[in-house]
C-alpha positions in Angstrom: 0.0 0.0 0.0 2.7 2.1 -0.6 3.6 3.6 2.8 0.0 5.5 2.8 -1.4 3.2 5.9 0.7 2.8 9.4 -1.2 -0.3 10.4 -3.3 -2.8 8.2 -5.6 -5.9 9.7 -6.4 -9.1 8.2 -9.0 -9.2 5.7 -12.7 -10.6 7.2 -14.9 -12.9 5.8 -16.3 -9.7 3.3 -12.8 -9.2 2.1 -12.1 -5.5 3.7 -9.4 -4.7 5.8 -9.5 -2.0 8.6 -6.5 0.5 7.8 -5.3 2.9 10.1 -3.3 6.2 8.7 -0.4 8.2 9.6 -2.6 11.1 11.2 -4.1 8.2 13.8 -7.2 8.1 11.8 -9.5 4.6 10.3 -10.8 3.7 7.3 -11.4 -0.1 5.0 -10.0 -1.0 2.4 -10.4 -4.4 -0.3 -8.0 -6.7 -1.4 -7.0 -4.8 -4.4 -6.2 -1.8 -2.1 -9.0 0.1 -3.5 -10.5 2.1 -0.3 -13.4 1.3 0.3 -13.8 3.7 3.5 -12.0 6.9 3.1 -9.5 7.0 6.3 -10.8 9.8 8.1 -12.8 8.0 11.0 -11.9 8.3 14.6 -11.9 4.8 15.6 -12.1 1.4 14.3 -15.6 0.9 15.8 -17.0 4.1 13.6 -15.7 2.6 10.3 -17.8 -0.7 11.5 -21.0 0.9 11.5 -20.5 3.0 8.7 -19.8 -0.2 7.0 -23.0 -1.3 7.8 -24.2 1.7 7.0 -23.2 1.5 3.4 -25.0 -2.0 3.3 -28.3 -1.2 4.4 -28.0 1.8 2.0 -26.5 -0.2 -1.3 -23.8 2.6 -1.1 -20.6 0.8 -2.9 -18.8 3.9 -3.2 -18.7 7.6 -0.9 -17.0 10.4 -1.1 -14.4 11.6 1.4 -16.8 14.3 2.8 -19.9 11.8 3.6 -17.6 9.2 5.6 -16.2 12.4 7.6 -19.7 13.6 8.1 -20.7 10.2 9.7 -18.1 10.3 12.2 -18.5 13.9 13.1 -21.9 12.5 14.0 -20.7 9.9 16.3 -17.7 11.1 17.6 -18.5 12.3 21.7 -16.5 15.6 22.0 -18.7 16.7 18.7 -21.5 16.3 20.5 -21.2 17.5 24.0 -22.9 20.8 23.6 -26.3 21.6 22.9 -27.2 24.6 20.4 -27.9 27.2 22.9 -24.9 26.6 25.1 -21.5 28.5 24.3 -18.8 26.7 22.9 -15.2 26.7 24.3 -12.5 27.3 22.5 -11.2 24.4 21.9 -14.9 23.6 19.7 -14.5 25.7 17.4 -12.3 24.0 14.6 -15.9 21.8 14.5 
């Protein structure tokens, strides 16, 4: 894979791989190399469901921006404010 991922695991029983990038960050991949999950989740367990995701949508192919969007959905520090309430600065890169 030419040095793009920093840690690969065994392909499952659906032939896709879980890859994990140099910026700490998940995504799948198939036996050809071909992602099939852009790396840009936050955890293994996030590129799982959006996995399954993708299934019970027939989605065979996202885009970069849609994977991101699911795991700013799911990811906990995204999440820990409510609308009204004023964000710290550390929230505002979000």
């Amino acid at each position: 894979f030419d040095g793009k991922f920093t840690n690969v695991t065994n392909f499952d029983e659906s032939g896709r791989a879980t890859v994990k990038n140099s910026k700490g960050l998940y995504g799948s991949i198939a036996p050809t190399g071909k992602e099939i999950v852009p790396a840009v989740m936050s955890s293994p367990d996030i590129v799982s469901d959006f996995i399954d995701y993708m299934t019970e949508n027939s989605l065979n192919e996202v885009k970069a921006i849609d994977a991101y969007r699911f795991n700013v959905k799911r990811v906990s520090v995204t999440n820990k404010v409510h609308l009204s309430d004023r964000l710290s600065n550390e929230m505002w890169d979000f």
